[in-house]
C-alpha positions as CSV (number, residue, x, y, z in Angstrom):
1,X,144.4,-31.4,190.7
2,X,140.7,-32.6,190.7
3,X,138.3,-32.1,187.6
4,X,135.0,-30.7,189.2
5,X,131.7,-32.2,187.2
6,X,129.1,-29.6,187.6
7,X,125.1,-31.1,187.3
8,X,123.7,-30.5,183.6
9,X,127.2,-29.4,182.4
10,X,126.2,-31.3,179.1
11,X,122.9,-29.2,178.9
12,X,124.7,-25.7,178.4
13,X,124.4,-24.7,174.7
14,X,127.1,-25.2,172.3
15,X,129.0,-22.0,171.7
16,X,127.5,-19.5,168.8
17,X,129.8,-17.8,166.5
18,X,130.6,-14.2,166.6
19,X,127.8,-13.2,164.1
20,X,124.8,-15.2,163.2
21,X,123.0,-14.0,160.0
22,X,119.6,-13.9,160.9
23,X,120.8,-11.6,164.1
24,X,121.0,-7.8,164.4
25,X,124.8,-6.4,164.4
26,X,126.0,-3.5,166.8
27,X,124.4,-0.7,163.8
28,X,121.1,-2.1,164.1
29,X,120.8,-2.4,167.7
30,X,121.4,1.2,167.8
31,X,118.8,3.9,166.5
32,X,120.2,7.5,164.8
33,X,121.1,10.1,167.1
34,X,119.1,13.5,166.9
35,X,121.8,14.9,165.0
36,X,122.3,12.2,162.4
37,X,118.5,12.3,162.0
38,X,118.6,16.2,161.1
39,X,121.6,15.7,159.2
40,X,120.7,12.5,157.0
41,X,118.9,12.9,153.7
42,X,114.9,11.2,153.4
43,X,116.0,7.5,151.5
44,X,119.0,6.8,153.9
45,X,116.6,7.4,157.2
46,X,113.5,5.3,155.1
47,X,116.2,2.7,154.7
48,X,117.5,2.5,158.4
49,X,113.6,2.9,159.8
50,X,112.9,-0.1,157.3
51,X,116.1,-2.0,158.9
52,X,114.0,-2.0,162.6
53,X,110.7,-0.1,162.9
54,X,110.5,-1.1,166.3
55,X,113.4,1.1,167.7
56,X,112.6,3.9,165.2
57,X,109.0,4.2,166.8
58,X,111.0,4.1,170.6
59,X,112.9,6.7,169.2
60,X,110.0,8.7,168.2
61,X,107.9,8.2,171.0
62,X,111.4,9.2,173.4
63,X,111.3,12.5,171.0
64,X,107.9,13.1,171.8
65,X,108.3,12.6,175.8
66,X,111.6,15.1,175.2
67,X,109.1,17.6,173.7
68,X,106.3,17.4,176.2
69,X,109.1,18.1,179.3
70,X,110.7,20.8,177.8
71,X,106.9,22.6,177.0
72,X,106.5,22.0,180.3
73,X,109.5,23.3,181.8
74,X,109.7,25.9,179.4
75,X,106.0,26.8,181.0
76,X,107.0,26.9,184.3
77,X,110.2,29.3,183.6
78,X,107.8,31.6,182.0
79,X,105.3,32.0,184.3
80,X,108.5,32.5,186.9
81,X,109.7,34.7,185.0
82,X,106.7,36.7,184.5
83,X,106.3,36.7,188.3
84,X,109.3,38.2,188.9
85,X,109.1,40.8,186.0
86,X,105.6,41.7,188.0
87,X,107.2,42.1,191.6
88,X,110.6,43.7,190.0
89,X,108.2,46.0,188.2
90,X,105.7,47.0,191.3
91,X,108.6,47.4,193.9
92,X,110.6,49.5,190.6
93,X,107.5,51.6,190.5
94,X,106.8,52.2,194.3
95,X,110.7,53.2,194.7
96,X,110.4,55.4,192.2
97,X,106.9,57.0,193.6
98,X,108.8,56.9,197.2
99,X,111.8,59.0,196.0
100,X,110.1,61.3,194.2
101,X,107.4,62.0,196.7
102,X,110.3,62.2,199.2
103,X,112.1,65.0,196.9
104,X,108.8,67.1,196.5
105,X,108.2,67.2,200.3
106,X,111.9,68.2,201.0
């Protein structure tokens, strides 16, 4: 067998240990769910928004967007909706003119 030397092999950085203090671990990387938020009391969310402010205002901001869609699509169901409540309505009306003026004349 043959040993292959690859170019700047001694460059590559030494191996880190698992966890390095100053580094985030898997529970900070990762802001509250919706639920958790609704479901924690004030100090404990103060103290996780205090752990990384950064992610907590993503969070909020991703809230926000989630908002603003659903007023929209909520919008644009309504005014579907109203459309068709208008048209059901009209053609419900006019079939109910059309039999009864057909009754009348019979």
């Amino acid at each position: 067998m043959s040993v292959i030397n690859f170019p700047n092999a001694s460059r590559r950085p030494a191996v880190r240990p698992y966890r390095v203090r100053s580094e985030k671990n898997m529970h900070t990387l990762l802001f509250r769910s919706r639920e958790s938020i609704l479901q924690s009391d004030e100090p404990d969310l103060i103290s996780d928004v205090c752990l990384d402010i950064d992610r907590a205002q993503g969070k909020l901001e991703r809230i926000r967007a989630r908002i603003e869609s659903l007023q929209e699509y909520a919008a644009t169901e309504i005014q579907l909706l109203r459309d068709a409540d208008a048209k059901l309505s009209a053609a419900l009306v006019a079939a109910l003119l059309s039999t009864r003026g057909g009754n009348a004349n019979a």
